[in-house]
BALOBA-1460 file (C-alpha; in Angstrom, 3 decimals):
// residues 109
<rec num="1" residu="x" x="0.000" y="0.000" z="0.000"/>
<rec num="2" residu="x" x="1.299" y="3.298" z="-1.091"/>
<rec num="3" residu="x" x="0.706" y="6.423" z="0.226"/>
<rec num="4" residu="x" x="1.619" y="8.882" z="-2.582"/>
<rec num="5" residu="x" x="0.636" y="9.606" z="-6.111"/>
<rec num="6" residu="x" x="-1.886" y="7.019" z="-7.557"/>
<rec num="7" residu="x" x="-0.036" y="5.807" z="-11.285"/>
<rec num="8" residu="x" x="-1.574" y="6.840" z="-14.184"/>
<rec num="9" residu="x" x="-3.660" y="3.433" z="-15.011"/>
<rec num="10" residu="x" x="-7.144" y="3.248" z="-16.344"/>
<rec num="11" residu="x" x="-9.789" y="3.107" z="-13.663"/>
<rec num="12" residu="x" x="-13.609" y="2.570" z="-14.822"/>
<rec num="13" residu="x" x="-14.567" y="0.375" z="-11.111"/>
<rec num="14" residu="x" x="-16.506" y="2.754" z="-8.308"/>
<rec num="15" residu="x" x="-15.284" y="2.443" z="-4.935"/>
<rec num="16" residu="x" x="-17.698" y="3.160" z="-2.344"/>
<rec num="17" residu="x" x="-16.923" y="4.478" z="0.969"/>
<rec num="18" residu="x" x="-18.160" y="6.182" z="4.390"/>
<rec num="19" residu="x" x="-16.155" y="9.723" z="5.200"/>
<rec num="20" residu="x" x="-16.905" y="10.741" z="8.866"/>
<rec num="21" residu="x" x="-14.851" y="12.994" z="11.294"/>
<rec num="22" residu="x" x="-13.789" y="13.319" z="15.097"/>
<rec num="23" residu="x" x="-12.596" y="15.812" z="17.039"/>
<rec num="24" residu="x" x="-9.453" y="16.072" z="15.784"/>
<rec num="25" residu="x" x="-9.255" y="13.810" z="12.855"/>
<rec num="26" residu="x" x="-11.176" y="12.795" z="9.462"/>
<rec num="27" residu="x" x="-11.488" y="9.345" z="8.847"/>
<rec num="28" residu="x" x="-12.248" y="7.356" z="5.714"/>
<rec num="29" residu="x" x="-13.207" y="4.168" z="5.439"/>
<rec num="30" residu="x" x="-14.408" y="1.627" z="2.480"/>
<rec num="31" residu="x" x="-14.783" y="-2.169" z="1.955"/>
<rec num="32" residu="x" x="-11.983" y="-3.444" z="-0.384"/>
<rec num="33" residu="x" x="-12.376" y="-6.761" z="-0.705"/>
<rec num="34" residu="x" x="-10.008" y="-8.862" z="-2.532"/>
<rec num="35" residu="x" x="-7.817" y="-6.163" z="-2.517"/>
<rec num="36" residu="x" x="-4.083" y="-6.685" z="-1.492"/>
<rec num="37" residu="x" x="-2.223" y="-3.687" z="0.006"/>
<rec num="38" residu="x" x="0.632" y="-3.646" z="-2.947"/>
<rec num="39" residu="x" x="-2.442" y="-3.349" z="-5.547"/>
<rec num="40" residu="x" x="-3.356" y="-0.035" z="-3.722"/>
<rec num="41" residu="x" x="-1.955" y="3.692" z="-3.990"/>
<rec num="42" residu="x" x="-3.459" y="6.581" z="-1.529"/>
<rec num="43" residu="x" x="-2.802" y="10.162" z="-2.903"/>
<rec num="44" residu="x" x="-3.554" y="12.575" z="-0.348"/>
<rec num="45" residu="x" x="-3.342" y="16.340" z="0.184"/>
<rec num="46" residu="x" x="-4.658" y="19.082" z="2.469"/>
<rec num="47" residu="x" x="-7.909" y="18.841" z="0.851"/>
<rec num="48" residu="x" x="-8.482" y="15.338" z="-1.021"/>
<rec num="49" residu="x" x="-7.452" y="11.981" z="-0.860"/>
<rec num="50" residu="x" x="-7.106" y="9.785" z="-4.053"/>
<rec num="51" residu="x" x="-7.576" y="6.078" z="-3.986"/>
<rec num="52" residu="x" x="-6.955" y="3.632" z="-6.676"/>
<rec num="53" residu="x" x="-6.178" y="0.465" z="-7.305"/>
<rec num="54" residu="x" x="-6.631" y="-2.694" z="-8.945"/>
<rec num="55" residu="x" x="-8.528" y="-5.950" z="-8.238"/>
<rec num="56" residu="x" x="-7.531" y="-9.154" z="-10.397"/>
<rec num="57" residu="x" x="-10.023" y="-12.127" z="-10.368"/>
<rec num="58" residu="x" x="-8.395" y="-15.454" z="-8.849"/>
<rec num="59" residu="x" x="-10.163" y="-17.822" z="-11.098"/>
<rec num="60" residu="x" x="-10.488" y="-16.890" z="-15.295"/>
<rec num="61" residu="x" x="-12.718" y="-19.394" z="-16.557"/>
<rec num="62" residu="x" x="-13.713" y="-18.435" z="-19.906"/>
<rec num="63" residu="x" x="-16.421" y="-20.837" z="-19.931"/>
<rec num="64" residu="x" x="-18.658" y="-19.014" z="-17.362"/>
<rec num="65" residu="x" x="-22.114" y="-18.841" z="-17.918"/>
<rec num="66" residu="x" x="-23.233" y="-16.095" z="-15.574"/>
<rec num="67" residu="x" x="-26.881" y="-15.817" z="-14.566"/>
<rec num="68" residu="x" x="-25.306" y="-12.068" z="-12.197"/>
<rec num="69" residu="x" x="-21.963" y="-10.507" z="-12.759"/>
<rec num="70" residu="x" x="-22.328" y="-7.458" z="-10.301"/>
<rec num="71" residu="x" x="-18.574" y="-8.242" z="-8.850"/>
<rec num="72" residu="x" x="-15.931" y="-5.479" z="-10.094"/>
<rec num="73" residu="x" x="-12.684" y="-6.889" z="-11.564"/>
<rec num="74" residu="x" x="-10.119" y="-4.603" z="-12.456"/>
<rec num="75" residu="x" x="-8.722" y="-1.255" z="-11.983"/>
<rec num="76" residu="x" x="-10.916" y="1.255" z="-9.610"/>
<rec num="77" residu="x" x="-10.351" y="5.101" z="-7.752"/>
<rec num="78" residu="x" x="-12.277" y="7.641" z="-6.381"/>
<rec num="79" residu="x" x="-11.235" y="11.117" z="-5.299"/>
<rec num="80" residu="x" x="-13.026" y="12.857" z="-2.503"/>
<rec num="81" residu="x" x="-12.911" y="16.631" z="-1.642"/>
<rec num="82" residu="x" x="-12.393" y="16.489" z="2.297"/>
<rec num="83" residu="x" x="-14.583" y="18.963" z="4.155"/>
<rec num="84" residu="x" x="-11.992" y="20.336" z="6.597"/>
<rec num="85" residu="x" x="-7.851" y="20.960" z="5.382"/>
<rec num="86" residu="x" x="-5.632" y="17.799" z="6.843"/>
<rec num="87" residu="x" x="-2.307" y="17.347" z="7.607"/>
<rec num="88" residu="x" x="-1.079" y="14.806" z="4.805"/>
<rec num="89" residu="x" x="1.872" y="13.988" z="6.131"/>
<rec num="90" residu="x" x="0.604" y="12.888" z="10.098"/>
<rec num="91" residu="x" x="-2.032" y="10.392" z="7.606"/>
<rec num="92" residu="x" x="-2.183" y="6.605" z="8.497"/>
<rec num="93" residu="x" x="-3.796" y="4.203" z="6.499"/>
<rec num="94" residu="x" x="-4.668" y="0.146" z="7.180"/>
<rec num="95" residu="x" x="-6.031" y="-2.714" z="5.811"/>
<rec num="96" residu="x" x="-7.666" y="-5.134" z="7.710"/>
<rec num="97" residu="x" x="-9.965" y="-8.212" z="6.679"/>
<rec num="98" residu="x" x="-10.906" y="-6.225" z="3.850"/>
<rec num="99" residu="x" x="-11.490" y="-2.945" z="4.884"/>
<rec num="100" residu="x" x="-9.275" y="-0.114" z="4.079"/>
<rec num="101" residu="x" x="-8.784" y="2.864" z="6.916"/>
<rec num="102" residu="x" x="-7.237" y="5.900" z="6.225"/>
<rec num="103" residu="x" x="-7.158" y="8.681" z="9.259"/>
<rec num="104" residu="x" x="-5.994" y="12.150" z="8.424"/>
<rec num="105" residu="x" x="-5.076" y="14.276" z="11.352"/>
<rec num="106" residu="x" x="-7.295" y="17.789" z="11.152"/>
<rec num="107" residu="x" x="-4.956" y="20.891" z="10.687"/>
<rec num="108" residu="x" x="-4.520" y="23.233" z="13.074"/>
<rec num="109" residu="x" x="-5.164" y="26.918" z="12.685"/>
């Protein structure tokens, strides 16, 4: 898992996520299952944080006759506009049974 500028790849899979804040910090967090953290690069600045990445399907079976296909396989990102300026630097982010964490500490005026 990187923490600096997302590669230049073609992304076309949405990644949802929850954005919430506490006193002193925002937090993000979204469900990336079937993600590993070395498929996975975190941009972040005072005022957004970039994630993309890149999910590759274990099995290829060409012979699949789907009755759903509602699973994303491939590259993803989303880019979200925080609501408060963070300091990108103090940023930590985790991944843990599937579920990527990233906490920004708020800046101080």
């Amino acid at each position: 898992m990187k923490l600096e500028t997302a590669d230049e790849k073609e992304y076309n899979g949405i990644l949802t996520l929850d954005v919430f804040q506490r006193k002193n910090e925002i937090v993000i967090k979204s469900a990336i299952a079937g993600v590993k953290g070395k498929d996975l690069d975190i941009a972040i600045t005072k005022d957004s944080v970039t994630i993309a990445g890149q999910r590759e399907e274990e099995e290829k079976d060409e012979g699949k006759n789907y009755f759903y296909q509602e699973l994303h396989w491939g590259g993803f990102s989303r880019k979200v506009i925080l609501p408060e300026e963070v300091n990108p630097d103090k940023a930590k982010a985790t991944l843990k049974n599937g579920i990527l964490t990233i906490t920004m500490p708020k800046k101080l005026s």
